[in-house]
C-alpha positions in Angstrom: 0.0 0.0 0.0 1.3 3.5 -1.0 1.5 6.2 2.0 1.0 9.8 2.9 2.2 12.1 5.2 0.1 15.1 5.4 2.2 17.4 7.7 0.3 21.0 8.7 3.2 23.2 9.5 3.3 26.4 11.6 0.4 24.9 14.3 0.4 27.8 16.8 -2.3 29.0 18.6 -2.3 32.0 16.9 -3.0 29.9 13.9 -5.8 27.7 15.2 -8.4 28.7 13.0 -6.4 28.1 9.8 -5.1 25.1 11.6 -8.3 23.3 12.5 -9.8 24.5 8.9 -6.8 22.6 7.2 -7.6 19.5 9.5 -11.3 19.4 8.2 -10.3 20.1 4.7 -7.9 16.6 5.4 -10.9 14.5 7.0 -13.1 15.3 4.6 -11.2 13.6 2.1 -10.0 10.5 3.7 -9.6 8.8 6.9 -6.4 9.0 9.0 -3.8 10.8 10.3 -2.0 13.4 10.1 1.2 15.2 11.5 0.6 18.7 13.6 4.0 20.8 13.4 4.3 23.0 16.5 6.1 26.0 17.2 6.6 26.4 21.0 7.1 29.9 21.1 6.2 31.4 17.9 8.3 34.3 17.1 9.3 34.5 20.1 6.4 36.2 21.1 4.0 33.3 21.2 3.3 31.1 24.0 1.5 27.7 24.4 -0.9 28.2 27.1 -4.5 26.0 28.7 -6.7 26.5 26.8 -9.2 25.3 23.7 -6.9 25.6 20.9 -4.2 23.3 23.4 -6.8 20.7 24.5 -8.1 20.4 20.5 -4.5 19.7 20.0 -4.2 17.0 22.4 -7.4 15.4 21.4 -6.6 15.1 18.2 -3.4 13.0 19.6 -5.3 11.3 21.3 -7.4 10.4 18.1 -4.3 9.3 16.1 -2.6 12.5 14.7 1.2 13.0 15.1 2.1 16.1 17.0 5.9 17.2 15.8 8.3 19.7 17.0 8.7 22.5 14.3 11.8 24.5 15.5 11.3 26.4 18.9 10.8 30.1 17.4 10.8 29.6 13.9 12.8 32.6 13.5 16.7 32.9 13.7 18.5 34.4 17.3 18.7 37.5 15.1 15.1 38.0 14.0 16.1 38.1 10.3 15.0 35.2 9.0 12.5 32.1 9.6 15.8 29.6 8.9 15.9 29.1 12.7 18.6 26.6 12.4 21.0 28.7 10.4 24.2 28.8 11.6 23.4 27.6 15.0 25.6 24.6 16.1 24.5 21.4 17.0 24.5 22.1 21.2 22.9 25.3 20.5 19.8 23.3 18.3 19.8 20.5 20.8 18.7 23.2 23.6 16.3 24.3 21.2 14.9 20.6 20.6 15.3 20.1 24.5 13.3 23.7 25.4 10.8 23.0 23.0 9.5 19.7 23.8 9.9 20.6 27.5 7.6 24.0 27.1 5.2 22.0 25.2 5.3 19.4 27.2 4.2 21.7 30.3 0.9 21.9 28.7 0.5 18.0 27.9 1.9 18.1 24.2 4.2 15.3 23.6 6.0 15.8 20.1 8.3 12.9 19.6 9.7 13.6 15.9 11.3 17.2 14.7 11.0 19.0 11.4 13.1 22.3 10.9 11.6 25.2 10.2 11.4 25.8 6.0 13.6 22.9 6.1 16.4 24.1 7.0 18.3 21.4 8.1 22.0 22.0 8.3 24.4 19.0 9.4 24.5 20.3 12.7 20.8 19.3 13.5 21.2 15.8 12.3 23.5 15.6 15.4 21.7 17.2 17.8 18.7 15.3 16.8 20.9 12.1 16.5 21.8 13.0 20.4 18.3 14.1 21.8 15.2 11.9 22.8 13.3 12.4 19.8 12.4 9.1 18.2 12.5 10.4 14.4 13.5 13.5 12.7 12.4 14.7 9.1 14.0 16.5 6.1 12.9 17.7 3.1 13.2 14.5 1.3 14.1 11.8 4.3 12.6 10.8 7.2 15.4 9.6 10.0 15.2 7.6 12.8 18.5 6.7 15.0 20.8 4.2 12.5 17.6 4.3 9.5 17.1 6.8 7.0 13.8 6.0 4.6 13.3 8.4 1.5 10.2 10.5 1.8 9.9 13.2 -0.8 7.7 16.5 0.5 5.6 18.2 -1.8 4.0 21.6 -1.3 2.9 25.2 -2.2 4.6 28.6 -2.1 3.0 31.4 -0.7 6.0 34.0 0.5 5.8 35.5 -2.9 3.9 36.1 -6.4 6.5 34.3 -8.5 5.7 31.1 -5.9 2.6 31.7 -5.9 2.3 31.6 -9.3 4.3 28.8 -10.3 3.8 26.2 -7.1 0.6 25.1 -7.9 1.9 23.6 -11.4 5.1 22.3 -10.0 3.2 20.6 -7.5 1.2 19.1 -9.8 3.4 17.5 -11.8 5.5 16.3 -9.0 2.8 14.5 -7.9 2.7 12.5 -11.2 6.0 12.5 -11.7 6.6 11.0 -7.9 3.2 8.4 -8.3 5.6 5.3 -8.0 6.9 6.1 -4.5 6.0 4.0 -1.8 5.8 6.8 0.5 5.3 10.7 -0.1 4.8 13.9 2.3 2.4 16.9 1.4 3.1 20.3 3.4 -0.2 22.5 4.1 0.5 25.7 5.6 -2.1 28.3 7.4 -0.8 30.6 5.0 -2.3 28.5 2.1 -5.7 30.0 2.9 -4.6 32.9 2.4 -5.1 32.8 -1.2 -7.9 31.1 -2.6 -5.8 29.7 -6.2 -3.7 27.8 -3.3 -6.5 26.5 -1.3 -7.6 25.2 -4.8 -4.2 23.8 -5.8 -3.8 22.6 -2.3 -7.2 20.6 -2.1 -6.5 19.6 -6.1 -2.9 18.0 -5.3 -4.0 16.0 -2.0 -6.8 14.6 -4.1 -4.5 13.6 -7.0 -2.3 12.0 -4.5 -5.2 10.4 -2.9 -6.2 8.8 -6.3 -2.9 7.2 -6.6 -4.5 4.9 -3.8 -2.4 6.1 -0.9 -3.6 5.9 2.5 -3.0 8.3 5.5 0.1 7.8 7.7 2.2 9.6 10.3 6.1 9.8 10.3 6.6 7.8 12.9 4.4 4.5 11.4 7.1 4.8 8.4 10.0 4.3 10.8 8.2 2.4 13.6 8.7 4.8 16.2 6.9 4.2 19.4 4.2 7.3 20.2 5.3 9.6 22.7 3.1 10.2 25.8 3.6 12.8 28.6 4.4 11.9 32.1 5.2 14.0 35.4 8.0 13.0 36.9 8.9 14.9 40.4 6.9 17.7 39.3 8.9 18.1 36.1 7.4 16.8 33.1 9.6 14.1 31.2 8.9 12.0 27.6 8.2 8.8 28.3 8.9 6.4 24.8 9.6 3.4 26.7 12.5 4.9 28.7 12.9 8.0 31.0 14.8 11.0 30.0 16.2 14.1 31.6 17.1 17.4 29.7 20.4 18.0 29.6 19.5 21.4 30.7 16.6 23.4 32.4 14.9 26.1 30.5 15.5 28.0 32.9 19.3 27.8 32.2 18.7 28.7 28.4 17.1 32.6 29.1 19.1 33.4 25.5 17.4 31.2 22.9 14.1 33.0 22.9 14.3 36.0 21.1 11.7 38.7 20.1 10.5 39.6 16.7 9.0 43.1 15.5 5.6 42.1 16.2 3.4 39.1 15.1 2.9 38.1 11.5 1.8 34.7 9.9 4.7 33.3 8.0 4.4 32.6 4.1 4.9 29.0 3.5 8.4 28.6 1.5 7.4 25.9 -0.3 8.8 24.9 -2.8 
């Protein structure tokens, strides 16, 4: 049976709306899941709190769908760019990873895989991911689990300019034929899609077409057999829990640096392709 990763990036609560819109858009097409890219502190400026957006996230885990660590800012230290991991060394994206899944975790979110932000994936992050408790991490065109790397090629629109705009629908199209005989393939939605109604067309248009080529819905972690990650207190602390225990290597409250401000909130514009 062919696969499908539908991944939803930029899940934040200030994108709920767009977020749980793209979700319904999913469900009405096929059964399954799908994976939930989070940003822990969006912009900086952006935190994860109680709430209903939070416990819609964590039901729909609880229903099957993947939730993923997606960066920690999704901007870099600088605020000039939404290539978070640019630059940074592999200690300095491991406390990001470690942060991020900690700060999530304090509201009962339990990503266990990690996609960089406009994947951006420099070599430094396949060893900090290689070192940290996540189960699986994710590239642009691999999907990585500790010793296993499986080839997973993403496909998805632009909306960050006119030219992508313009030209992403088509290319999307015709990667999707062009990419039928894979075994496994990943589409990338982004809140910004709906933004423009000719992308929310193409959008809708390509997961049908890769629908007909009789894939069925899966998560990242299925493709690599990952165990799904489930929070647990530990001594007041919150831990991940994926058959073993594990302690951060450092306390948020030791990493006061990595969170830095933005000039206000925006949505980002999805950099596909």
């Amino acid at each position: 049976m062919k696969q499908l990763v539908v991944a939803i990036h930029d899940v934040t609560p200030g994108s709920a709306g767009a977020v749980v819109r793209l979700r319904e858009m999913v469900a009405r097409r096929a059964p399954g899941p799908v994976s939930l890219l989070l940003v822990p502190r969006f912009l900086g400026d952006e935190p994860w709190r109680a709430g209903h957006f939070t416990r819609w996230t964590s039901a729909r885990a609880a229903a099957g769908d993947e939730l993923v660590l997606h960066g920690f800012t999704h901007i870099t230290p600088g605020g000039t760019s939404e290539r978070e991991l640019a630059h940074l060394s592999a200690t300095d994206i491991g406390n990001r990873i470690d942060l991020g899944r900690s700060v999530l975790h304090g509201v009962g979110l339990a990503p266990g895989g990690f996609v960089a932000p406009c994947y951006d994936h420099p070599r430094t992050a396949h060893l900090a991911c290689a070192r940290s408790a996540l189960t699986w991490w994710a590239t642009r065109n691999g999907l990585y689990r500790k010793g296993r790397r499986l080839l997973l090629p993403s496909l998805g629109l632009g909306a960050s300019s006119a030219l992508k705009r313009a030209t992403s629908p088509s290319i999307a199209r015709v990667a999707a034929a062009v990419l039928a005989p894979a075994r496994s393939l990943r589409l990338d939605l982004h809140p910004a899609d709906l933004d423009h109604r000719g992308l929310l067309a193409a959008a809708v248009d390509v997961l049908d077409r890769l629908l007909d080529q009789g894939r069925e819905l899966t998560t990242h972690a299925r493709l690599v057999g990952a165990p799904p990650q489930t929070p647990e207190p530990v001594g007041g602390v919150h831990h991940f829990v994926t058959g073993r225990s594990h302690t951060l290597r450092k306390h948020p409250s030791s990493l006061p640096n990595v969170i830095n401000r933005s000039q206000g909130g925006r949505r980002l514009e999805s950099n596909h392709p």
